[in-house]
FIKOLZA-1660 file (N, C-alpha, C; in steps of 0.1 Angstrom, whole numbers, plus 5000, padded with zeros to 4 digits):
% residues 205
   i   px   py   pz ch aa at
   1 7312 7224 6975  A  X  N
   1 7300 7224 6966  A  X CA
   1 7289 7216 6972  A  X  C
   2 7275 7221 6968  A  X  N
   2 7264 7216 6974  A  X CA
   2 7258 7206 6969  A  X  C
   3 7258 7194 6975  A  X  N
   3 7246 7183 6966  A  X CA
   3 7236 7192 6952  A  X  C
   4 7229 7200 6960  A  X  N
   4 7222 7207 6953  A  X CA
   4 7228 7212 6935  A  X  C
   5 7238 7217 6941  A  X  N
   5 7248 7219 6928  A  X CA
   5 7256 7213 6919  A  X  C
   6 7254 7201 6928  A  X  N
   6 7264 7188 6923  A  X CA
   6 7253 7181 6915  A  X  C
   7 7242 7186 6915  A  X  N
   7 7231 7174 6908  A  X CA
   7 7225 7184 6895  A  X  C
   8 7225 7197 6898  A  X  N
   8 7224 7201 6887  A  X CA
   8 7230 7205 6874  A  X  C
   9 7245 7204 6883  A  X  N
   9 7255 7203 6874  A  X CA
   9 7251 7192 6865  A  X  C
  10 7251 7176 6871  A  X  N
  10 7251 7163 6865  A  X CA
  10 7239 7166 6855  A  X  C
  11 7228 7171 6858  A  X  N
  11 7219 7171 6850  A  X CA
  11 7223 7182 6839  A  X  C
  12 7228 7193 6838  A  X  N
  12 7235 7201 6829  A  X CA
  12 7241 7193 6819  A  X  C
  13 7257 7184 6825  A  X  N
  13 7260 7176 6816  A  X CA
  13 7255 7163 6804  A  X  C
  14 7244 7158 6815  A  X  N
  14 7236 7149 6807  A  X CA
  14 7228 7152 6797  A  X  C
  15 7223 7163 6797  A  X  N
  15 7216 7178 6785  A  X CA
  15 7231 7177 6780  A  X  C
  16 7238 7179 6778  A  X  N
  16 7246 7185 6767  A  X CA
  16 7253 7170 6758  A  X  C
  17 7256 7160 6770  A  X  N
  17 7259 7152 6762  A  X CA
  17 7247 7141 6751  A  X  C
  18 7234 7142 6758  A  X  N
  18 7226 7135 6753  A  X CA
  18 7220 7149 6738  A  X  C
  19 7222 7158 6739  A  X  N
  19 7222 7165 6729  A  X CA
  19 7226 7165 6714  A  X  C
  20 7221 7159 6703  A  X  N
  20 7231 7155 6690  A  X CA
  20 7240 7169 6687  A  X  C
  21 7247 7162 6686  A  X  N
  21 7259 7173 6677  A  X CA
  21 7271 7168 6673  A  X  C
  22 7281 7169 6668  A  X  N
  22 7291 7163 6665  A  X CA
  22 7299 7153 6671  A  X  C
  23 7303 7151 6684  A  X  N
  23 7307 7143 6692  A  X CA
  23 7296 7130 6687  A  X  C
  24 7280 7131 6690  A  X  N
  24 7273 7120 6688  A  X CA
  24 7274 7114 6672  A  X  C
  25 7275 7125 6662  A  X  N
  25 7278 7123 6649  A  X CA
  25 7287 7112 6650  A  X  C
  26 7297 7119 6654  A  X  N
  26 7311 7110 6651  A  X CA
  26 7309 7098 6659  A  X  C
  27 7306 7096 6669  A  X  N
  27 7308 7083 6680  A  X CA
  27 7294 7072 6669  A  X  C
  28 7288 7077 6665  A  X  N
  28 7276 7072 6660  A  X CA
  28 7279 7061 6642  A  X  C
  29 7287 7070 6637  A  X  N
  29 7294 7068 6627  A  X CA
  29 7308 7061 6630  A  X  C
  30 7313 7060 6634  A  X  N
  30 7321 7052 6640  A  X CA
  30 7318 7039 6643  A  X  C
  31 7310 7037 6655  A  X  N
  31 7302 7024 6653  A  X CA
  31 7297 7017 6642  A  X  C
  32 7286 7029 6634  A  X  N
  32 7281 7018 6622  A  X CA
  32 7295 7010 6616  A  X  C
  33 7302 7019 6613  A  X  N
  33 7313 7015 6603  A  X CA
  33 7321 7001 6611  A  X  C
  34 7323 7004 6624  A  X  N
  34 7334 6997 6628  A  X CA
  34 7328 6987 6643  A  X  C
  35 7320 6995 6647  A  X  N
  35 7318 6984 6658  A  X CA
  35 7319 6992 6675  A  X  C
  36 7306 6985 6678  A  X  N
  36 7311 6996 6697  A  X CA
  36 7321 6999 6701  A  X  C
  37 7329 6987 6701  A  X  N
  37 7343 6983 6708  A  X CA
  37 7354 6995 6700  A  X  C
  38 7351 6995 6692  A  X  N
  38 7363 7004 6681  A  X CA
  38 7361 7021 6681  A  X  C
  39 7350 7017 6691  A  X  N
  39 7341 7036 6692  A  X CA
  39 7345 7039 6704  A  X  C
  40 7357 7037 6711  A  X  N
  40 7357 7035 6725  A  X CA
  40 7369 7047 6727  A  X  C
  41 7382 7046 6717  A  X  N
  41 7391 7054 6717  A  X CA
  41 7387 7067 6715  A  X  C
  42 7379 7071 6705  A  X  N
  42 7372 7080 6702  A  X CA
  42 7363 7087 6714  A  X  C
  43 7355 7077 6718  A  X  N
  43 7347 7083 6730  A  X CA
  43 7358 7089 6742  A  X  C
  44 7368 7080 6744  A  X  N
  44 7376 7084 6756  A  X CA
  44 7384 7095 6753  A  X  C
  45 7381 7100 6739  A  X  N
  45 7392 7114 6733  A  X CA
  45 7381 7125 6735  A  X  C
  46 7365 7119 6729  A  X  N
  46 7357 7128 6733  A  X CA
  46 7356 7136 6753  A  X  C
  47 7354 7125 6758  A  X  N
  47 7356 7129 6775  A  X CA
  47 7369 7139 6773  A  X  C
  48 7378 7133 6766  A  X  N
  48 7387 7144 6775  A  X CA
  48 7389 7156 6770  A  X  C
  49 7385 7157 6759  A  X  N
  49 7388 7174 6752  A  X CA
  49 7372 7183 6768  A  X  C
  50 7364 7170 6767  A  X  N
  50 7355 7183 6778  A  X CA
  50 7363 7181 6798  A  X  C
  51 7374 7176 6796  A  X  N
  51 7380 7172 6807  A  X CA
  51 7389 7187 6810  A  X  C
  52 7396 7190 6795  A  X  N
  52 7401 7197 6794  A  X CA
  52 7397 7215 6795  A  X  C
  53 7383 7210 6787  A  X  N
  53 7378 7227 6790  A  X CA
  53 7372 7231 6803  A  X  C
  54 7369 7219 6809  A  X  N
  54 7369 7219 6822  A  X CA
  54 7376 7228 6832  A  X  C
  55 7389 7221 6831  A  X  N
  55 7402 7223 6838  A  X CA
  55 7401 7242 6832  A  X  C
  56 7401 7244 6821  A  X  N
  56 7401 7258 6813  A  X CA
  56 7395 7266 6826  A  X  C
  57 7382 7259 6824  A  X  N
  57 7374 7269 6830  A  X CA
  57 7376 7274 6847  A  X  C
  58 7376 7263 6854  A  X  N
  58 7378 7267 6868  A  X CA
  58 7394 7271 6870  A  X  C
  59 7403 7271 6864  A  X  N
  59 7411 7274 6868  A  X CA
  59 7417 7289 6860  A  X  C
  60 7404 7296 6852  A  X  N
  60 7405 7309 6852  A  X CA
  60 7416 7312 6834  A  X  C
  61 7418 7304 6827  A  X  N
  61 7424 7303 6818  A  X CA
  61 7417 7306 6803  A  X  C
  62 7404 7312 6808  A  X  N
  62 7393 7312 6798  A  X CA
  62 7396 7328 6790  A  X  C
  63 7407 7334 6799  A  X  N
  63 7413 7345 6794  A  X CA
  63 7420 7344 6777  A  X  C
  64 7429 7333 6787  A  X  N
  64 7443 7332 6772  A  X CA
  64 7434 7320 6762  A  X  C
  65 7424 7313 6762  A  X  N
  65 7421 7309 6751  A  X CA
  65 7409 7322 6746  A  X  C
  66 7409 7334 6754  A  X  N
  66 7400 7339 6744  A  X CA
  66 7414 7350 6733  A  X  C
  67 7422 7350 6742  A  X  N
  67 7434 7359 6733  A  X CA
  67 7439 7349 6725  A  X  C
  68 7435 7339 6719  A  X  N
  68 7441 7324 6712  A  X CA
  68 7430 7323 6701  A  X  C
  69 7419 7334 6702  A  X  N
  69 7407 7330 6694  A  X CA
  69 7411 7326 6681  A  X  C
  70 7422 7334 6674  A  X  N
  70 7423 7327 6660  A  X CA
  70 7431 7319 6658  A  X  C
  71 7440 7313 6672  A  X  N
  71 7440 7297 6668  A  X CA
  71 7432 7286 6670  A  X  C
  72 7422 7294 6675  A  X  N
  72 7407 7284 6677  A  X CA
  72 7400 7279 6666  A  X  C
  73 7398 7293 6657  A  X  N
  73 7397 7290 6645  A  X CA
  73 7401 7283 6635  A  X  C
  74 7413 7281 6639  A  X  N
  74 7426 7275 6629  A  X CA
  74 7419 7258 6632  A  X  C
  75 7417 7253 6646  A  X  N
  75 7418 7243 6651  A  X CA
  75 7403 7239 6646  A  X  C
  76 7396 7246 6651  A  X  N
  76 7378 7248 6646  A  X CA
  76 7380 7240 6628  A  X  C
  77 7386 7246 6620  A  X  N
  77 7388 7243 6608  A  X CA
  77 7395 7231 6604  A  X  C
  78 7402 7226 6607  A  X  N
  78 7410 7220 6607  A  X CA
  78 7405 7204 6614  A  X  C
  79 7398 7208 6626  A  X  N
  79 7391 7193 6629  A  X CA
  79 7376 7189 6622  A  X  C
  80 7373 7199 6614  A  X  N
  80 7361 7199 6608  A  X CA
  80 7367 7193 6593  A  X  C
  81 7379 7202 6588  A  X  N
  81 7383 7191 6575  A  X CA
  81 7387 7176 6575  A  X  C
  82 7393 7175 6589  A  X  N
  82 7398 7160 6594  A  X CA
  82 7385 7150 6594  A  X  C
  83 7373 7153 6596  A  X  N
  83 7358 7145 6599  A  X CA
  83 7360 7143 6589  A  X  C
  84 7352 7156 6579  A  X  N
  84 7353 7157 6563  A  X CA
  84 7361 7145 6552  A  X  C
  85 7367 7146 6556  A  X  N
  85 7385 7134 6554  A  X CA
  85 7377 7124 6548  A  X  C
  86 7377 7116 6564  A  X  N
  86 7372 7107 6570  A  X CA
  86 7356 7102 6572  A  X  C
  87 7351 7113 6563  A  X  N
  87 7336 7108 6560  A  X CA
  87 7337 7106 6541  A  X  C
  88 7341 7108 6535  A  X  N
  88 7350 7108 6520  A  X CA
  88 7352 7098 6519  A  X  C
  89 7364 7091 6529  A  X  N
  89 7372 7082 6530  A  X CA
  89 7361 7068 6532  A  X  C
  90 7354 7071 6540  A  X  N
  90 7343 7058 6539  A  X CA
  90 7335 7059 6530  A  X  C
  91 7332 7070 6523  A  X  N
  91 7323 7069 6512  A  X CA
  91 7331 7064 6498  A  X  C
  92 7343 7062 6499  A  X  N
  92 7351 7053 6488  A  X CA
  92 7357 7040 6491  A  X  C
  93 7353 7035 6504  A  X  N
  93 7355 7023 6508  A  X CA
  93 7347 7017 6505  A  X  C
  94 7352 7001 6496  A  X  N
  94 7344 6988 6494  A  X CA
  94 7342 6980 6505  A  X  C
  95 7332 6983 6511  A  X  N
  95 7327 6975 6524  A  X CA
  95 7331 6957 6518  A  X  C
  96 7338 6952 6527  A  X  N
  96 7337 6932 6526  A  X CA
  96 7330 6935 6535  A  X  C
  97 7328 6916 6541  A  X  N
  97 7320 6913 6550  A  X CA
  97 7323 6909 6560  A  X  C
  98 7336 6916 6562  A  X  N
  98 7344 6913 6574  A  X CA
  98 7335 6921 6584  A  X  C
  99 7342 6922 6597  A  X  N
  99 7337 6932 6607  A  X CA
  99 7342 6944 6611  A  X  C
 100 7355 6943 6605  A  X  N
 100 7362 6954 6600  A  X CA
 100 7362 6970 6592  A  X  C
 101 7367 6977 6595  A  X  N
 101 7364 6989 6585  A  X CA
 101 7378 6995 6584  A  X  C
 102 7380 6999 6571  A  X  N
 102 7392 7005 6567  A  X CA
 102 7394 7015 6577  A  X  C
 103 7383 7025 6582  A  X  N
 103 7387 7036 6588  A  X CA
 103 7390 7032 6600  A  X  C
 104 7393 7017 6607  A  X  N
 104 7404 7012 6617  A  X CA
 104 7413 7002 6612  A  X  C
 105 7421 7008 6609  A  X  N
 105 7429 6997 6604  A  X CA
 105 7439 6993 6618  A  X  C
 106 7448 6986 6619  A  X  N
 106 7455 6978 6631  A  X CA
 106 7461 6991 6632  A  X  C
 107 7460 6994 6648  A  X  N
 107 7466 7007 6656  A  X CA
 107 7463 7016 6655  A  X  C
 108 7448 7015 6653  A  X  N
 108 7445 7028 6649  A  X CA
 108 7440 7035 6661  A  X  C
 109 7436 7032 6671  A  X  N
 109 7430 7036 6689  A  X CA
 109 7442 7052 6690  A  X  C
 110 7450 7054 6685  A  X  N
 110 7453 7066 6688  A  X CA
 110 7449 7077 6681  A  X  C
 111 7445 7067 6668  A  X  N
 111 7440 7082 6657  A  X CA
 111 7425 7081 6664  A  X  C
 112 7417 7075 6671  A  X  N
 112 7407 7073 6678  A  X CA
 112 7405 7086 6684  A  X  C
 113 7415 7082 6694  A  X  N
 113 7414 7090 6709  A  X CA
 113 7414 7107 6699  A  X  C
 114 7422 7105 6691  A  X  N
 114 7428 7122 6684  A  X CA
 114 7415 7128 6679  A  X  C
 115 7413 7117 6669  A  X  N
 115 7400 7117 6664  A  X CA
 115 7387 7129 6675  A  X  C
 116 7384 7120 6685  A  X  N
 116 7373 7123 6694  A  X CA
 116 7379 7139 6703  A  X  C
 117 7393 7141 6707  A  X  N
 117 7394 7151 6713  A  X CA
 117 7398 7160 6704  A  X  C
 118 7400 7161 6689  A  X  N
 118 7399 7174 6681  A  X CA
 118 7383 7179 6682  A  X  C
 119 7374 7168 6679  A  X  N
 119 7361 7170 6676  A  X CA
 119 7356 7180 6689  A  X  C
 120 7361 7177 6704  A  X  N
 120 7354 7184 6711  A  X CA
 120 7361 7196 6714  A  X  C
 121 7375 7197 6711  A  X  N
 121 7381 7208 6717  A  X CA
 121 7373 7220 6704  A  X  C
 122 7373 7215 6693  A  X  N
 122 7362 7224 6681  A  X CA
 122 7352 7227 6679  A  X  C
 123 7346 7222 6693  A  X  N
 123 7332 7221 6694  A  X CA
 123 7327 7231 6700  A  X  C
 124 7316 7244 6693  A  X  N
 124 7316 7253 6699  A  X CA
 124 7304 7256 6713  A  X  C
 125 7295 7243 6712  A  X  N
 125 7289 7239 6723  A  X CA
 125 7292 7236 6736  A  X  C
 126 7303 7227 6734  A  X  N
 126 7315 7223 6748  A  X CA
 126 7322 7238 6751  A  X  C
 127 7325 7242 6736  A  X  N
 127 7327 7259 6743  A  X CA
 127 7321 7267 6754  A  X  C
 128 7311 7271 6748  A  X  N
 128 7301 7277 6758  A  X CA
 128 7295 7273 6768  A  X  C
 129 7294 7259 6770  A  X  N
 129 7287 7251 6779  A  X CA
 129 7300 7258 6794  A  X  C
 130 7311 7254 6794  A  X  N
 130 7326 7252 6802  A  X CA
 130 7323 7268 6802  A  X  C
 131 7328 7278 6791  A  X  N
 131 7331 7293 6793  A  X CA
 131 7320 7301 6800  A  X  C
 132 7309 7295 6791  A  X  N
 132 7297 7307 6796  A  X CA
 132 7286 7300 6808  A  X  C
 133 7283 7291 6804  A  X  N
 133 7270 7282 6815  A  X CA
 133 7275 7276 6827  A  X  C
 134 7286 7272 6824  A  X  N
 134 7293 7269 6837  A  X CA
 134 7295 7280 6849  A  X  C
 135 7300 7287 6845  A  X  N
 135 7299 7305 6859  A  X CA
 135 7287 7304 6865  A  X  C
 136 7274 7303 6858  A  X  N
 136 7265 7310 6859  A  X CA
 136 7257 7301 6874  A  X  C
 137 7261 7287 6874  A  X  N
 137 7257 7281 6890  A  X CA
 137 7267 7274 6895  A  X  C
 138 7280 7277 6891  A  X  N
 138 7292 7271 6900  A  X CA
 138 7300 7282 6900  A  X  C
 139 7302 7288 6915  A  X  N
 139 7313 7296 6914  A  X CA
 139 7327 7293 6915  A  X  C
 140 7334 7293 6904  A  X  N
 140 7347 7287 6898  A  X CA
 140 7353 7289 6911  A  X  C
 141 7354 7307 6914  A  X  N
 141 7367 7308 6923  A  X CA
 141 7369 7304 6934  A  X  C
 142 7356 7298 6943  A  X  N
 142 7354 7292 6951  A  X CA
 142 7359 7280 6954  A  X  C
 143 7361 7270 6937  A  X  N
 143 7358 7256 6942  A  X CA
 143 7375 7251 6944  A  X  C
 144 7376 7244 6956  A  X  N
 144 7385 7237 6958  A  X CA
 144 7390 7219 6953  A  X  C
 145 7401 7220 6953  A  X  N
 145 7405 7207 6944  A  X CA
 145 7391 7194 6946  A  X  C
 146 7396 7192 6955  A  X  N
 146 7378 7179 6959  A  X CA
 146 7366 7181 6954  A  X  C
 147 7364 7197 6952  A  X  N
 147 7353 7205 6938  A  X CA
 147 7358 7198 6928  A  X  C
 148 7369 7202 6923  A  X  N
 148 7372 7198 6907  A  X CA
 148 7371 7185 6907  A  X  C
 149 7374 7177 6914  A  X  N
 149 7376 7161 6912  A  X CA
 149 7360 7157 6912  A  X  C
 150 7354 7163 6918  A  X  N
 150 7339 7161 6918  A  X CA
 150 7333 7164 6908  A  X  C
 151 7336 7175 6902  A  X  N
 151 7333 7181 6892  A  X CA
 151 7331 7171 6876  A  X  C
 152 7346 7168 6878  A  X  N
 152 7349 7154 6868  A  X CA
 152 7350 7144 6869  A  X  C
 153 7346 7136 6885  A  X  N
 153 7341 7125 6886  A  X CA
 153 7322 7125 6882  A  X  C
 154 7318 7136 6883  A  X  N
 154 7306 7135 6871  A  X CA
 154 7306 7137 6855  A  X  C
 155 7312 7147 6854  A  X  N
 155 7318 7145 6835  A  X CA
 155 7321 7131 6834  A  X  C
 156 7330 7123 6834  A  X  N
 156 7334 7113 6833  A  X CA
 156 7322 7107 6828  A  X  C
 157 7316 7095 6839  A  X  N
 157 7304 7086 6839  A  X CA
 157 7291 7090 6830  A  X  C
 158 7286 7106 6832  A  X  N
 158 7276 7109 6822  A  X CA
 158 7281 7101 6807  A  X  C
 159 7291 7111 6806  A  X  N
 159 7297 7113 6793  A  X CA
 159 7297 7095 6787  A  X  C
 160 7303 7090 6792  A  X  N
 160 7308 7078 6789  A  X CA
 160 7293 7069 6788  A  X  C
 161 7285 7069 6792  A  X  N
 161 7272 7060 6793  A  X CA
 161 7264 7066 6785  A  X  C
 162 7262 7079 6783  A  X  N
 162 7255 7086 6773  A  X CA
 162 7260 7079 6756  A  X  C
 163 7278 7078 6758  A  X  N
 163 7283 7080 6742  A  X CA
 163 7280 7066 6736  A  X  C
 164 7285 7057 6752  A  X  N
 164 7282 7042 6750  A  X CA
 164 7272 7038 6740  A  X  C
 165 7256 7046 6752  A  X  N
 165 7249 7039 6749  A  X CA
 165 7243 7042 6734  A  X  C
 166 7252 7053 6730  A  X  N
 166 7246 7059 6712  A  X CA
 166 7254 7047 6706  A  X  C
 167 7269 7045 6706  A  X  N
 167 7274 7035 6699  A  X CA
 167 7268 7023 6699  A  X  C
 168 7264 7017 6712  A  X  N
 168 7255 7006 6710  A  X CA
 168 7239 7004 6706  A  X  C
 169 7237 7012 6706  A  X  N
 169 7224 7014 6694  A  X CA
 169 7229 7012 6681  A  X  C
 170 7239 7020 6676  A  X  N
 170 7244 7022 6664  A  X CA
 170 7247 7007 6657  A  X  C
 171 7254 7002 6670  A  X  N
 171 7258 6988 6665  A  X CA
 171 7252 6973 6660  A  X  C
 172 7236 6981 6671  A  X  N
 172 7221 6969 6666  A  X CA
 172 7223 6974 6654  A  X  C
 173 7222 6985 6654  A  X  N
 173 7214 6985 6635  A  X CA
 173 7228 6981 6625  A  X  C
 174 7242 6981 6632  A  X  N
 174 7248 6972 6620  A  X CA
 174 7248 6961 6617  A  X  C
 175 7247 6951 6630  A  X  N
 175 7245 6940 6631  A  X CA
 175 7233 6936 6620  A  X  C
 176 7223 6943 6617  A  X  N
 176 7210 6936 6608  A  X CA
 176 7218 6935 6591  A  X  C
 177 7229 6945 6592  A  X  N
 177 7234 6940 6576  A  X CA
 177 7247 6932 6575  A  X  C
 178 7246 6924 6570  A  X  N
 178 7257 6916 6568  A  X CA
 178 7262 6914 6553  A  X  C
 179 7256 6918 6546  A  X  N
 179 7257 6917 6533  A  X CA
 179 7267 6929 6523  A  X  C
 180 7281 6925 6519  A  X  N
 180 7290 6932 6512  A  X CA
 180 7282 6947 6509  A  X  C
 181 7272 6945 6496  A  X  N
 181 7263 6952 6497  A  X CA
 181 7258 6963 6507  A  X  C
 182 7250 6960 6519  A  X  N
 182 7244 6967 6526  A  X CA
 182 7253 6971 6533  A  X  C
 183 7266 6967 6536  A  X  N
 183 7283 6974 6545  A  X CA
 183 7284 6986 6537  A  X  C
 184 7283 6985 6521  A  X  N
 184 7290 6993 6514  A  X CA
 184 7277 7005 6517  A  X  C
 185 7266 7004 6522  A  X  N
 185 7251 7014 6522  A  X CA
 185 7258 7022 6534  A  X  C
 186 7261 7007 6545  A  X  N
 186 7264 7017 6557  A  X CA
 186 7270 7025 6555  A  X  C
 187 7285 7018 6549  A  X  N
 187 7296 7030 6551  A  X CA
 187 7289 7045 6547  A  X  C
 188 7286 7044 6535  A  X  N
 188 7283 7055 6530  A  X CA
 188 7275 7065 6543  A  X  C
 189 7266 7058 6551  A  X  N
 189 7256 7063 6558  A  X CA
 189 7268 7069 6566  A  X  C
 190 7276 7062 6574  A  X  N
 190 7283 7062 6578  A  X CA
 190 7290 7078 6574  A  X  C
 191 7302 7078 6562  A  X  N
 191 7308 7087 6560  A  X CA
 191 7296 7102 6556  A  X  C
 192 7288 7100 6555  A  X  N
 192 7277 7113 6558  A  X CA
 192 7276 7118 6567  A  X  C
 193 7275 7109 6575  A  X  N
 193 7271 7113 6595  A  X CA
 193 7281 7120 6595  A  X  C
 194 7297 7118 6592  A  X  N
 194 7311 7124 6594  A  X CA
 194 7313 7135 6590  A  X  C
 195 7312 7135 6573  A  X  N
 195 7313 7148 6564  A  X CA
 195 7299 7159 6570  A  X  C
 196 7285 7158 6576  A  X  N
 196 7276 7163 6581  A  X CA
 196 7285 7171 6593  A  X  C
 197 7293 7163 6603  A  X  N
 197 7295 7166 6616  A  X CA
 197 7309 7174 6613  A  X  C
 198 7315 7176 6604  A  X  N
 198 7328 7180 6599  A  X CA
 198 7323 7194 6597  A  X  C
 199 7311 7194 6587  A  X  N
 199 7310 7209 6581  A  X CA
 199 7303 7216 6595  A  X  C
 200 7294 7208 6605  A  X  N
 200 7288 7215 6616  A  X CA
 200 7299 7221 6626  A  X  C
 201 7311 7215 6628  A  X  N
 201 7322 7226 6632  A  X CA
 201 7324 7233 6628  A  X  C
 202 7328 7230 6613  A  X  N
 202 7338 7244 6608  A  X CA
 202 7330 7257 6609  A  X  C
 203 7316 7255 6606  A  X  N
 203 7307 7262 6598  A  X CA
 203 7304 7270 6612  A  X  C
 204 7301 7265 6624  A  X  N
 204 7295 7267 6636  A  X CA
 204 7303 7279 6644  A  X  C
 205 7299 7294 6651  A  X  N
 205 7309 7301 6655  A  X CA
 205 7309 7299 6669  A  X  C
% end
């Protein structure tokens, strides 16, 4: 692969992940409620569902997930009612003034990580970006393994500094409320951003 290719790729990625849409929903809402640090499993589930369509795509598999279309749908639905859930779910939580949020309760880093890679494997943007835009200036059949590792040694870093840096924004503006009260505003703000980003899957083809 050519520098040349290798940079517009990165700049592709950067467009898509600095793009709002659900992944930022969720990573965004996540933080208010809970905190950078707690937005981290989630982000790392986000990377990998586009890790994964990744791998889909150069290795030619974009066949059998298109003969899978209506368990796509199944999954499309299904990770969109799970946000949904989970934006509900904060909207009936009594914010204290802890730093805490019910929607992490202890151990929760794996409902995280699940969390973040339903959202993107449902995500019909990550879809097309991997299936359709990806062909169109990287020739899949060409690229050899040290391609792919390059490939996702730039997925990686974008992704991860982009999601960062949304969670840590998100977390100045929690930081200004501290008050039982204004937790209980967030959350709600919070479970909106979620139940918003829930129906934007399901709804989205």
């Amino acid at each position: 692969m050519s520098p040349a290719t290798a940079l517009a790729f990165a700049a592709a990625i950067f467009v898509l992940a600095a793009t709002p849409g659900p992944g930022i929903l969720a990573t965004v809402s996540r933080s208010l409620a809970s905190g950078a640090r707690r937005s981290l499993p989630l982000i790392l589930g986000l990377i990998l569902g586009d890790l994964i369509y990744l791998l889909l795509a150069v290795y030619g598999l974009s066949y059998a997930a298109r003969a899978l279309g209506g368990l796509f749908v199944v999954v499309k639905l299904l990770g969109g009612a799970y946000l949904v859930f989970l934006g509900v779910r904060l909207w009936l939580t009594r914010a204290s003034g802890s730093a805490t949020s019910d929607l992490d309760p202890p151990g929760s880093a794996l409902a995280g990580l699940l969390q973040g890679l339903i959202t993107t494997l449902a995500n019909p943007k990550v879809i097309l970006f991997y299936g359709g835009f990806l062909p169109t200036f990287v020739d899949l059949q060409a690229l050899a393994l040290p391609d792919v590792l390059l490939l996702a040694g730039i997925v990686v870093p974008i992704l991860f500094a982009v999601l960062t840096g949304y969670a840590l924004l998100a977390e100045r503006a929690r930081r200004l409320i501290r008050s039982p009260d204004g937790r209980c505003r967030l959350n709600r703000v919070s479970g909106t951003i979620l139940i918003v980003a829930g129906v934007w899957i399901a709804a989205r083809s």
